[in-house]
N, C-alpha and C positions, 0 to 999 in steps of 0.2 A: 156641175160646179167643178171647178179646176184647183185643185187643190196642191200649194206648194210650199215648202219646207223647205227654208234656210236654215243652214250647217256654217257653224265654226266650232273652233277650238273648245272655248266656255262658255260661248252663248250668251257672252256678257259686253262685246263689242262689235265686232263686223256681223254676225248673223242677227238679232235683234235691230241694229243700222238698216240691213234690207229689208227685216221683215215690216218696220216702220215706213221706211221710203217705197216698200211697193203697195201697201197698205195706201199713203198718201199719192200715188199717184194713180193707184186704182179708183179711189174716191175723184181726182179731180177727171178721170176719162169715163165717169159714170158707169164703171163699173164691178164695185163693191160686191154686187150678189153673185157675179162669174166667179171670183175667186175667195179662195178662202188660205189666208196667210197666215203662217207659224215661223217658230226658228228653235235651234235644238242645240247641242252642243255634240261633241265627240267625246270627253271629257268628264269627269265626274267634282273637277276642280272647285267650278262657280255654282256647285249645284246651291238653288235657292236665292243666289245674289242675283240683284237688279241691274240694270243697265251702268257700264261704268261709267263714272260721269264725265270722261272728255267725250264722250262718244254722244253723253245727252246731251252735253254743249253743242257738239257740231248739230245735231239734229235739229236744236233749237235756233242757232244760227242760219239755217236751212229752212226755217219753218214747217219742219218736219213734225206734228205731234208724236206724240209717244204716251206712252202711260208704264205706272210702276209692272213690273212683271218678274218673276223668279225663273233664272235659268233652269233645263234641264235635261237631260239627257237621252240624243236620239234610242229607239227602243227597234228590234226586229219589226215589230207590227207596223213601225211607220211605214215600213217598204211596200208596203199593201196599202195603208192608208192615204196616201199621199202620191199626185200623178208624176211631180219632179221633185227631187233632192238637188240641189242645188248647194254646192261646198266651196267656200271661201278659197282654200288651197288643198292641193296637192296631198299633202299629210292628212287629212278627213277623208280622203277616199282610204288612204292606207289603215288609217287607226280603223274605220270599219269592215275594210278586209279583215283585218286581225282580229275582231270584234264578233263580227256575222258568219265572214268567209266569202268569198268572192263568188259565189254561188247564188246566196241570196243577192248580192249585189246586180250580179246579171240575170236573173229570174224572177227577178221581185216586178210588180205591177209601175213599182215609180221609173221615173228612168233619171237616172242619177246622171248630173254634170257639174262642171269647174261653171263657177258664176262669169266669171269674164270670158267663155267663151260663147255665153250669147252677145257678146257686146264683136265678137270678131276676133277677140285674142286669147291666144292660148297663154294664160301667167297667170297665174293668184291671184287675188284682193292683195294689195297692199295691206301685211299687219300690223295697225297701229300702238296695239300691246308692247313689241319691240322696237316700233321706230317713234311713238310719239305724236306719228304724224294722224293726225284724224282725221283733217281736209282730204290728204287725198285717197286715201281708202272709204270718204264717205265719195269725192267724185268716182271711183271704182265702179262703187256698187250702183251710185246713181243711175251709170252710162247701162251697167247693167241691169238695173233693173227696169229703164223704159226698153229696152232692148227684147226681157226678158215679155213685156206687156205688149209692148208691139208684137211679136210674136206670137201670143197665142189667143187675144181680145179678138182675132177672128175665126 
């Protein structure tokens, strides 16, 4: 089983958005039991909060299910638990350097990447915490997470 772990900020909009959206589209390429999806924060801000709700909108706009869930906070252990770490932006690779140390980061069993660069591009998740925008940080994550599925469903 392939087990992957989306990263943001709080955990409370762009990484719960993937871990929904790759959830939902694991389900529709019949492949539910290959992977096993999470999402964590860097952050100790949202610890316990739910999804925020422009972010359930867009999901639910999308026909994306979801269900209630309490943010939390990635831990060392996940770097062993989990085969990719996958981070919204830029600053979640930093705040866990500062966090773990960049040691665990490149010795750990997972292999940690920027989400848009399974999609082809090197940029961030558009965050929609400071812009508003939820469309397109949910297309972001979308493109990357069939990107992400295509890649490894073989």
């Amino acid at each position: 089983m392939t087990k992957i772990l989306f990263i943001c900020h709080g955990n409370i909009c762009r990484s719960p958005m993937a871990e929904f959206v790759m959830r939902h589209l694991c389900q529709e390429a019949g492949a539910n039991d290959r992977f096993e999806i999470a999402s964590a924060a860097v952050s100790t801000e949202e610890i316990g909060n739910d999804i925020y709700p422009p972010a359930k909108r867009v999901l639910t706009a999308h026909g994306i299910p979801f269900s209630h869930r309490g943010a939390h906070q990635i831990t060392k252990a996940d770097f062993d638990t989990y085969d990719y770490i996958v981070c919204a932006d830029r600053s979640n690779i930093r705040i866990m350097e500062y966090h773990f140390g960049r040691s665990v980061l490149d010795n750990s069993h997972a292999q940690v990447s920027m989400m848009m660069e399974w999609a082809g591009q090197s940029r961030d998740v558009s965050d929609p915490w400071y812009t508003g925008d939820f469309e397109t940080a949910f297309q972001d994550i979308y493109t990357s997470c069939k990107a992400i599925l295509n890649a490894l469903k073989n």
